[in-house]
C-alpha positions as CSV (number, residue, x, y, z in Angstrom):
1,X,-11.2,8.3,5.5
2,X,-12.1,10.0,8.6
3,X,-15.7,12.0,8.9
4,X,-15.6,16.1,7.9
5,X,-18.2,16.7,10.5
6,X,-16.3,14.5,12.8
7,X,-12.5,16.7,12.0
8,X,-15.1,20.2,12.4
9,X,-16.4,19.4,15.9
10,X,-13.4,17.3,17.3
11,X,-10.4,20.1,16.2
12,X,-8.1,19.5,18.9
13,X,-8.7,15.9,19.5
14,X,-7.8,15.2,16.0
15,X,-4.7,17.6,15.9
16,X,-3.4,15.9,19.2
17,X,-4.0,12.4,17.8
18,X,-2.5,13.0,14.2
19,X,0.5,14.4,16.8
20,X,0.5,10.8,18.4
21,X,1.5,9.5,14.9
22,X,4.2,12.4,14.3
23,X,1.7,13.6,11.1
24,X,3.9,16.7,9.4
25,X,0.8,18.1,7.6
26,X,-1.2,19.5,10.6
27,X,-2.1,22.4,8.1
28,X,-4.6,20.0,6.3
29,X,-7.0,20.3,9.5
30,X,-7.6,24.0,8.9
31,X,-7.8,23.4,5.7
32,X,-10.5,21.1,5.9
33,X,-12.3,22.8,7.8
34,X,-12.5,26.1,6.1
35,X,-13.4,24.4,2.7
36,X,-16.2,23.0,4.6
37,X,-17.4,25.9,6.0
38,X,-17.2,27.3,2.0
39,X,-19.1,23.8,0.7
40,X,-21.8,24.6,3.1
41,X,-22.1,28.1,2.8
42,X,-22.6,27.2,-1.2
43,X,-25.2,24.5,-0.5
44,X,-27.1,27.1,1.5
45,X,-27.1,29.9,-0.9
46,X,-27.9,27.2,-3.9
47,X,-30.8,26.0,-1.9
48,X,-32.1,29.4,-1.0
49,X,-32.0,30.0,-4.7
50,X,-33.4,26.9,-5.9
51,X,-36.3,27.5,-3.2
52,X,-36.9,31.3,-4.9
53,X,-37.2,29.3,-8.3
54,X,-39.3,27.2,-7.5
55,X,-41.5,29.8,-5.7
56,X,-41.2,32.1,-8.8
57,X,-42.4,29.3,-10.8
58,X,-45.4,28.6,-8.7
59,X,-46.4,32.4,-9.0
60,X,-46.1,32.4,-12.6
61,X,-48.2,29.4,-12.8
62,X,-50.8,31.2,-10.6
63,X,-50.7,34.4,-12.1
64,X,-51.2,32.4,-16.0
65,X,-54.2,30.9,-14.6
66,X,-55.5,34.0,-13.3
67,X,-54.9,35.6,-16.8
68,X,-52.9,38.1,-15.8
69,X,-50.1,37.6,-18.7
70,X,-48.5,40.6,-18.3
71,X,-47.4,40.3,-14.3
72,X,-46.3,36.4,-15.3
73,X,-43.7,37.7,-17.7
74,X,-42.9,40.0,-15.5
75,X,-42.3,37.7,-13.1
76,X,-40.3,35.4,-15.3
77,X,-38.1,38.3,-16.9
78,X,-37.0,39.2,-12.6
79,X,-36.4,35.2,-12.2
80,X,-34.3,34.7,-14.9
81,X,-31.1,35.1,-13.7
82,X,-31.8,32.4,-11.0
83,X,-31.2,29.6,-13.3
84,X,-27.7,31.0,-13.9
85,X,-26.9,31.8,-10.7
86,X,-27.6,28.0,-9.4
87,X,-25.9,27.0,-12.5
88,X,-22.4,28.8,-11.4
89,X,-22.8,28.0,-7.3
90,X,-23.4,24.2,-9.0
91,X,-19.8,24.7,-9.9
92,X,-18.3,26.5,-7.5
93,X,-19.9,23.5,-5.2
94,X,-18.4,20.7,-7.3
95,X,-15.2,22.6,-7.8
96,X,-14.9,22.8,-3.5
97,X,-16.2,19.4,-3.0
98,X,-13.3,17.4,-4.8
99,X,-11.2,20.0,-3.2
100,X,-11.8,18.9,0.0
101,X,-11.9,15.1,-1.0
102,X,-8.3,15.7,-2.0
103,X,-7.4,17.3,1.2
104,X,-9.5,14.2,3.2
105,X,-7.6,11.4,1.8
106,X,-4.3,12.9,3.0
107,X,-5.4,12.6,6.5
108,X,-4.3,9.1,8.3
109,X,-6.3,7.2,10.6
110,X,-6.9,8.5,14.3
111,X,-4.6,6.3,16.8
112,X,-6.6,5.0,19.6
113,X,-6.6,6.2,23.3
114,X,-4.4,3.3,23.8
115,X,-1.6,4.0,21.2
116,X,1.4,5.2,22.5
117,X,3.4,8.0,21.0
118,X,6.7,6.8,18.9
119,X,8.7,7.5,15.8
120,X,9.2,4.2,14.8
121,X,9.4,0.8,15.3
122,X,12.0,1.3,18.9
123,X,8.9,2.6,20.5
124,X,6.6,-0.3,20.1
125,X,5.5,-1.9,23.2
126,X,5.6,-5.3,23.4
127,X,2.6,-6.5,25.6
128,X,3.9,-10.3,25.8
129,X,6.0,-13.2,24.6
130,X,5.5,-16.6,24.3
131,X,7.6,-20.3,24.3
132,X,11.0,-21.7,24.5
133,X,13.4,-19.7,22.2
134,X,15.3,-22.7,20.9
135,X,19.2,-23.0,21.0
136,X,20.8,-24.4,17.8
137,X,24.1,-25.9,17.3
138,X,27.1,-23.8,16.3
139,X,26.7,-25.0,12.9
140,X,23.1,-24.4,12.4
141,X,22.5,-22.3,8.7
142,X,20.0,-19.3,8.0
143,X,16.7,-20.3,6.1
144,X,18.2,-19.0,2.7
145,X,21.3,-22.0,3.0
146,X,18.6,-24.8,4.4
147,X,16.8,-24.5,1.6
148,X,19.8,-24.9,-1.0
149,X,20.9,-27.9,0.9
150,X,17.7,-29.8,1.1
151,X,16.7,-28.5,-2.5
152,X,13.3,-27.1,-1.7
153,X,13.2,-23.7,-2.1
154,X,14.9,-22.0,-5.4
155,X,16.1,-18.3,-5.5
156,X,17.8,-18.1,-8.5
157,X,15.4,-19.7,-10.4
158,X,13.0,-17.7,-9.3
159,X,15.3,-14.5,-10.4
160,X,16.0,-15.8,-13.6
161,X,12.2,-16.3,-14.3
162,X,10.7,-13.0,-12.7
163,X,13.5,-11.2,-11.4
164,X,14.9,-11.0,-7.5
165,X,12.0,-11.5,-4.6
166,X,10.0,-14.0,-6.9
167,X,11.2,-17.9,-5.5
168,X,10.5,-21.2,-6.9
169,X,9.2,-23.9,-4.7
170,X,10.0,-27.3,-4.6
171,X,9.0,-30.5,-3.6
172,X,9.0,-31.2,-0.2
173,X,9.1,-27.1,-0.2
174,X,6.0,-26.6,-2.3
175,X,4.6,-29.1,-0.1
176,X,5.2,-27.3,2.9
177,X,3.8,-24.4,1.7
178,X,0.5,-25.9,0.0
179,X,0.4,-27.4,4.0
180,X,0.5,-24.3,5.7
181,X,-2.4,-22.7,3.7
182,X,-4.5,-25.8,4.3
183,X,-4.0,-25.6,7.9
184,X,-5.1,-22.1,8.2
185,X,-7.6,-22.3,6.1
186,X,-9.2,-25.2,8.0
187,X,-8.5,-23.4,11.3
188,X,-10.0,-20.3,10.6
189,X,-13.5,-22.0,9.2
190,X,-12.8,-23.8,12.6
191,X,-13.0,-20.4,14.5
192,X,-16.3,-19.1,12.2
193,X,-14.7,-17.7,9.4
194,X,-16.6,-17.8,5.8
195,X,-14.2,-19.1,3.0
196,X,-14.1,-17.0,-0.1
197,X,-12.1,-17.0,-3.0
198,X,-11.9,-13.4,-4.1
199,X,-9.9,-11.7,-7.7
200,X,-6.1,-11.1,-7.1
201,X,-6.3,-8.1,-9.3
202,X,-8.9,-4.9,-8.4
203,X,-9.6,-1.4,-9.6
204,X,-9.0,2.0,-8.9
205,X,-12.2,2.0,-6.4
206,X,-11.6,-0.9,-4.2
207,X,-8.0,0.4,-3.9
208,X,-8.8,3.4,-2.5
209,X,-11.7,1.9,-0.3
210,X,-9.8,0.4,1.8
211,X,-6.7,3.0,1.5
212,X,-4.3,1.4,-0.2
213,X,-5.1,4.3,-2.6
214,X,-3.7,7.0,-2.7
215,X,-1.6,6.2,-0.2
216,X,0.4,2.8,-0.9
217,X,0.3,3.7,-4.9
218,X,4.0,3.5,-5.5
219,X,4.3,-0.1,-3.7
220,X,1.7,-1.9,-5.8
221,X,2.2,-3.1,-9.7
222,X,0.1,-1.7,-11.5
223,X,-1.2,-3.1,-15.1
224,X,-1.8,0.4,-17.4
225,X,-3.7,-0.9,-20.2
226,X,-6.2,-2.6,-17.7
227,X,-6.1,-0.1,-15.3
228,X,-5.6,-2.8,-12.5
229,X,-3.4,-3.7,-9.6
230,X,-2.3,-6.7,-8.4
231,X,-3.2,-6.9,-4.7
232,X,-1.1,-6.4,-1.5
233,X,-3.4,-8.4,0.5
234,X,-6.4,-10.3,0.7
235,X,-8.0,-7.6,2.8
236,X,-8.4,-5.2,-0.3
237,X,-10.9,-7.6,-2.8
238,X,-12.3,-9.3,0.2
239,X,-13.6,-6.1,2.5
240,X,-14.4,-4.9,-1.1
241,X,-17.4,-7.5,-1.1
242,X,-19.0,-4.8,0.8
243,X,-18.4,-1.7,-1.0
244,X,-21.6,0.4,-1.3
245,X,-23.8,-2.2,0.9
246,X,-26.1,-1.9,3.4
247,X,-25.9,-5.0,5.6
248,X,-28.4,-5.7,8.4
249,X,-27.5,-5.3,11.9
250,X,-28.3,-8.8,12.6
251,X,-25.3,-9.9,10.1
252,X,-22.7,-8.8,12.4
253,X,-20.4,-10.0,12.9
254,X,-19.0,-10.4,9.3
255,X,-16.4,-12.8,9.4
256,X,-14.3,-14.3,6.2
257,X,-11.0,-15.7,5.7
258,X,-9.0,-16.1,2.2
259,X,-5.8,-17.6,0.7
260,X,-4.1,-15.2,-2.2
261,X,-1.2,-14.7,-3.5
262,X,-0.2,-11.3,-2.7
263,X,2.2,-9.1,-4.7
264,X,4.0,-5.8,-3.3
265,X,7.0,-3.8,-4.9
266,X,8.9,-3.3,-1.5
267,X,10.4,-0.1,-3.3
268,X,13.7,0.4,-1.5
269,X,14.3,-2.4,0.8
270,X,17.7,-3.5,0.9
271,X,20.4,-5.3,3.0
272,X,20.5,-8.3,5.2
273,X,17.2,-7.6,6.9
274,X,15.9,-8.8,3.0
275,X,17.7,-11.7,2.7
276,X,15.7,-15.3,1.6
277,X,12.0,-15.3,2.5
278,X,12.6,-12.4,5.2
279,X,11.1,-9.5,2.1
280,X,9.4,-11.0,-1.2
281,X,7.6,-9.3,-4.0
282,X,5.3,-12.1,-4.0
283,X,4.3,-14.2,-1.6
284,X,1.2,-16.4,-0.1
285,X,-0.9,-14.9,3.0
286,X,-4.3,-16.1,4.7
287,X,-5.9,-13.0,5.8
288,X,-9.0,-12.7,8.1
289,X,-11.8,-9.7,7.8
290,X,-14.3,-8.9,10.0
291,X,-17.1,-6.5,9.8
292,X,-18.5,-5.6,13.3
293,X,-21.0,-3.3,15.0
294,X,-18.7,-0.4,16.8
295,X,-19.4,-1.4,20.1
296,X,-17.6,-4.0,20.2
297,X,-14.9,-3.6,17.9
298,X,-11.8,-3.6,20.1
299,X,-13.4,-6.9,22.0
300,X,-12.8,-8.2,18.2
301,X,-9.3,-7.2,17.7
302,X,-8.3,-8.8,21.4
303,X,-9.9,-12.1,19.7
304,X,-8.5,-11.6,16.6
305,X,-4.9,-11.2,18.3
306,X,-5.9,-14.3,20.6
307,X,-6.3,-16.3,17.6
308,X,-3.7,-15.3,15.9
309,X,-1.3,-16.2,18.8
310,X,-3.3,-19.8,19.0
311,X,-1.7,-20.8,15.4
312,X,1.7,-19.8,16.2
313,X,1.5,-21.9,19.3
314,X,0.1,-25.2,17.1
315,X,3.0,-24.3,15.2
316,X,5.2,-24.5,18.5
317,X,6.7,-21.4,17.5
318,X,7.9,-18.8,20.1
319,X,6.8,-15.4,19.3
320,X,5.8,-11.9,20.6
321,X,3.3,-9.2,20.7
322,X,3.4,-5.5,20.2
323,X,1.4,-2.7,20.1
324,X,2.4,-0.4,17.5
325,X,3.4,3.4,18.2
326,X,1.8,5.7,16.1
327,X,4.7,6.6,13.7
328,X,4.8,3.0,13.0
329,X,1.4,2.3,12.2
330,X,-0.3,2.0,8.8
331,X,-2.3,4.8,7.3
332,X,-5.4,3.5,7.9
333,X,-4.7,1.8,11.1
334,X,-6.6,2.7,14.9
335,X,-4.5,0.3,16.4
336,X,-2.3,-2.5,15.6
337,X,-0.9,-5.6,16.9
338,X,2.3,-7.1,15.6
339,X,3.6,-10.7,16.5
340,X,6.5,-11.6,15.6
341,X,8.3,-14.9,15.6
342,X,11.9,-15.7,16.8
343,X,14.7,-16.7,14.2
344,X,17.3,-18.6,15.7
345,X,19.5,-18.6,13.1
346,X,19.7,-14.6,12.1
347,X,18.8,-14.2,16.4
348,X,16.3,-11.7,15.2
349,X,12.4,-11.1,15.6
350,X,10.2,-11.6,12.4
351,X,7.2,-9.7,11.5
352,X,4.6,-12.6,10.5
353,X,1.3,-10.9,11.5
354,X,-0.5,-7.4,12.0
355,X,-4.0,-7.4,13.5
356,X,-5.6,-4.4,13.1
357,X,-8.9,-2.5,13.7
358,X,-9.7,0.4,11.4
359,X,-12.8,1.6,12.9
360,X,-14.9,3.7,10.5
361,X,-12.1,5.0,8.1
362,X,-12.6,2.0,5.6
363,X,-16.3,2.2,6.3
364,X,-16.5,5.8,5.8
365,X,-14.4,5.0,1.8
366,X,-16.7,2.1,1.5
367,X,-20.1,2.9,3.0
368,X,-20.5,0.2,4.6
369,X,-23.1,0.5,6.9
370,X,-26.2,-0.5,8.7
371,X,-28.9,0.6,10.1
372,X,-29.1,0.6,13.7
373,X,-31.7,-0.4,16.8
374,X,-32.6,3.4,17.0
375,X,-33.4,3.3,13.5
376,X,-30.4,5.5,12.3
377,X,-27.6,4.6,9.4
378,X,-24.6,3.6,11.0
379,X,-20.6,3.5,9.6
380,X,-19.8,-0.4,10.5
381,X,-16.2,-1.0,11.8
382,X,-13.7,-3.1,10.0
383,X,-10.9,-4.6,10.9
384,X,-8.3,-7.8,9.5
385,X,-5.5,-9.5,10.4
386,X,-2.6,-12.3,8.8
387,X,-3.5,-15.9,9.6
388,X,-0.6,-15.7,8.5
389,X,1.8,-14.8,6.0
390,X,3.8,-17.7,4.6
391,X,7.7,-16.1,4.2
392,X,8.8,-15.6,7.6
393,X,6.7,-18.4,8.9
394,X,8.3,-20.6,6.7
395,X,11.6,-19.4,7.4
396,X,11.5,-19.4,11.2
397,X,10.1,-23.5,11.0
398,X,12.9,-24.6,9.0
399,X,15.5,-22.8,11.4
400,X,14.3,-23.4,14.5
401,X,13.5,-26.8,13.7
402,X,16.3,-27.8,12.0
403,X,18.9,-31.0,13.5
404,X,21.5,-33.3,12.3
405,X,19.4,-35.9,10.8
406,X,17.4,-32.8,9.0
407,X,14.3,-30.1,9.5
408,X,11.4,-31.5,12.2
409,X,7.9,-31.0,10.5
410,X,5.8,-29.6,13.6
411,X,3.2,-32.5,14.3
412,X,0.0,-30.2,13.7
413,X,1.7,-30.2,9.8
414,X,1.8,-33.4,9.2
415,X,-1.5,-34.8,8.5
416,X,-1.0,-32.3,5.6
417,X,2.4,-32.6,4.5
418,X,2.3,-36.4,4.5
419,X,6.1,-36.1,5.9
420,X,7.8,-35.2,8.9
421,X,11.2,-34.8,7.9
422,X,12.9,-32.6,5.3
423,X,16.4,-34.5,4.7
C-alpha cells in the first residue's frame, strides 16, 4: 500500500509511474488526496476542540476551588456543546478515514526507475539467456504424453478425485517431485536461508498484508464458514511472521525459505498454453523471503535473481531472464524478474520463477518496521522470489531430457531420487 503523505508530496511522480503500468484509475490520486486534506482538516479542528475542553475543565476546576460556584456553572453550561461537537467530528473522521483506506488499496505498486513501459507480456525485456537449448528427435512427446507412457504422473485421476488441474503423482513421479523440494530446500539453507514451516491456510489480515487482498480475491479458494483461504504462495503466511513487528536493525537481513503446497483458481485460463503441468490449481513451490533495510534492497533482488539462475543451471536447464514491463507486473510489484525455462517439446518459454522486490508497499500493510541509526521508525523493504515452482520445472526436465532408452535424471537429482532413469 503506498504512503498518503508520500502520493500528497510526490503527485506527478506517482501519476507518471502508475502511467508506466498503463493504471486506468488515475482519478484515485486526486481523490486521495483531497480526502486527506478533509481527514486532516478534521483532526485539526477535533484537536482544537478537545484542547478548549480540556482548558474549560481546568477553569472550572479553578474557579470550584476558588468558590466561585456560580462562574463554574457558567463555564460548564458555555462548554457543553464541546463534547458533542468532538463526538460528531469523531465520526465524520472515522467515516473519511476508511474512505480513504478504500481508495489506497486500489492503488498498485510504483514501478521502479528501471521498469520499462509495456502493455503486456511482448514488452518485457529480456536481460539474458543461458545454456544449450537441446534438439530432440522427431518423435520426442510433450510432458503430458511422457508421463502416460512412463506411468508417473496421473491426470485423470487427479480429475476424477478433485476435478481438472489437481494431478496424482506416482512412483518414480512422486519421487521426482519429493526430490526437487529436497534439493531446494537444502540449497537455499545453503545460501542462508532460515527454514520454516508455516499454515497453508491464513486470514483476512495476512491476505491483505501482503496484497493478495483485495486485489487477487477472485483467484484464491476461499473456505466461508472458516473465513480462510488457502494460500497462493508461501510468501503470504511466511512475510506474515512479521505482521505488526518491530524488528531490530541489526536483524536484517531477514532471510527464510519454505516448501507449501500452493493452491490458485486460475479463473479463466484455457487452451494449449494450460495443457499438463504448464497451469495447475495446485501445485508445490519453494519460495524465498527476505526482509532488508531499504538501502540495499535492489542489491538483494540482483542476488536473489543470481540465485535463482544458479539452480536452474545445477539443473542443466537452459533458461532466460526478463524484466517485466509495467502492464505486466503484479499489483504489488516495484520490479520483477521472470526466468523462464525452454520446452523443447511445445518449443515454447516457461514461466518457473518471479523475483521480486516490493519495497515499502507490503511493509506499509504490514508495519514492518525498524528503527533506524538516526533513531527514527523506518518501513523495512520486502521482497521474495520462486526457488522454484515444481509444474513447469518438472515438465521442461522430463522433455528436454528425454531419449530412447528413457528420461535422464540430471546428476545434481540423484543423490535424492535414488535413480537416474525414468523407463
Amino acid at each position: 500500500m503506498l504512503q498518503v503523505s508520500y502520493i500528497r508530496e510526490n503527485r506527478e511522480k506517482v501519476l507518471e509511474r502508475l502511467g508506466v503500468r498503463n493504471f486506468s484509475q488515475l482519478g484515485l490520486v486526486d481523490e486521495i488526496i483531497v480526502l486527506d486534506e478533509a481527514k486532516r482538516s478534521l483532526q485539526v479542528r477535533s484537536e482544537t476542540l478537545s484542547m478548549a475542553a480540556n482548558a474549560a475543565a481546568k477553569q472550572i476546576g479553578e474557579l470550584m476551588r476558588q468558590g466561585d460556584k456560580q462562574e463554574a456553572e457558567r463555564v460548564k453550561a458555555e462548554s457543553l456543546h464541546f463534547k458533542e461537537q468532538i463526538k460528531s467530528l469523531t465520526e465524520d473522521l472515522a467515516r473519511v478515514e476508511e474512505e480513504l483506506l478504500q481508495k489506497v488499496v486500489l492503488l498498485p505498486n510504483l514501478p521502479h526507475a528501471s521498469v520499462p513501459a509495456g502493455t503486456s507480456a511482448d514488452d518485457n525485456v529480456v536481460v539474458l539467456e543461458n545454456g544449450q537449448v537441446p534438439e530432440l528427435s522427431a518423435n520426442a512427446l510433450p510432458h503430458w504424453e511422457l508421463v502416460a507412457k512412463y506411468d508417473i504422473i496421473d491426470f485423470e485421476l487427479g480429475t476424477k478425485i478433485t476435478g481438472a488441474g489437481f494431478p496424482v503423482y506416482k512412483g518414480k513421479g512422486a519421487r521426482l517431485q519429493r526430490a526437487l523440494i529436497n534439493f531446494f530446500l537444502d540449497e537455499a539453507f545453503k545460501a542462508g536461508y532460515q527454514e520454516v514451516q508455516p499454515p497453508i491456510l491464513i486470514n483476512e489480515a495476512s491476505g491483505f498484508g501482503t496484497g493478495q487482498l483485495p486485489d487477487k480475491e477472485g483467484q484464491m479458494y476461499y473456505i466461508g464458514e472458516d473465513k480462510l483461504y488457502l494460500i497462493p504462495t508461501a510468501e503470504v503466511p511466511v512475510t506474515n511472521l512479521y505482521r505488526d513487528v518491530i524488528v531490530k536493525e541489526e536483524q536484517l537481513p531477514i532471510m527464510h525459505t519454505a516448501y507449501t503446497p500452493c493452491f490458485r483458481r486460475e479463473a479463466g485460463s484455457y487452451g494449449a498454453h494450460v495443457r499438463g503441468l504448464n497451469r495447475l490449481h495446485q501445485f508445490d513451490k519453494v519460495e524465498l523471503v527476505q526482509i532488508v533495510h531499504p538501502e540495499g534492497s535492489y542489491q538483494v533482488l540482483e542476488e536473489m535473481s543470481s540465485y535463482v539462475q544458479t539452480l536452474l543451471q545445477k539443473l542443466g536447464l537452459p533458461y532466460r531472464v526478463l524484466r517485466l514491463c509495467g502492464g505486466d507486473m503484479g499489483f504489488t510489484s516495484a520490479m520483477t524478474y521472470d526466468m523462464e525455462t525452454w520446452s523443447a517439446a511445445q518449443q515454447r518459454w516457461l514461466e518457473v520463477s518471479s523475483v521480486s522486490n516490493f519495497e515499502t508497499f507490503q511493509s506499509n500493510r504490514l508495519k514492518v518496521r525498524f528503527k533506524g541509526s538516526d533513531g527514527k521508525m523506518q518501513l523495512a523493504h520486502t521482497l521474495n522470489g520462486s526457488a522454484l515452482a515444481l509444474p513447469r520445472i518438472v515438465a521442461t526436465l522430463l522433455e528436454n531430457n528425454q531419449t530412447d532408452r528413457g528420461i535422464k535424471i540430471p546428476e545434481v537429482l540423484v543423490a535424492y531420487t535414488g535413480f537416474e532413469w525414468i523407463d
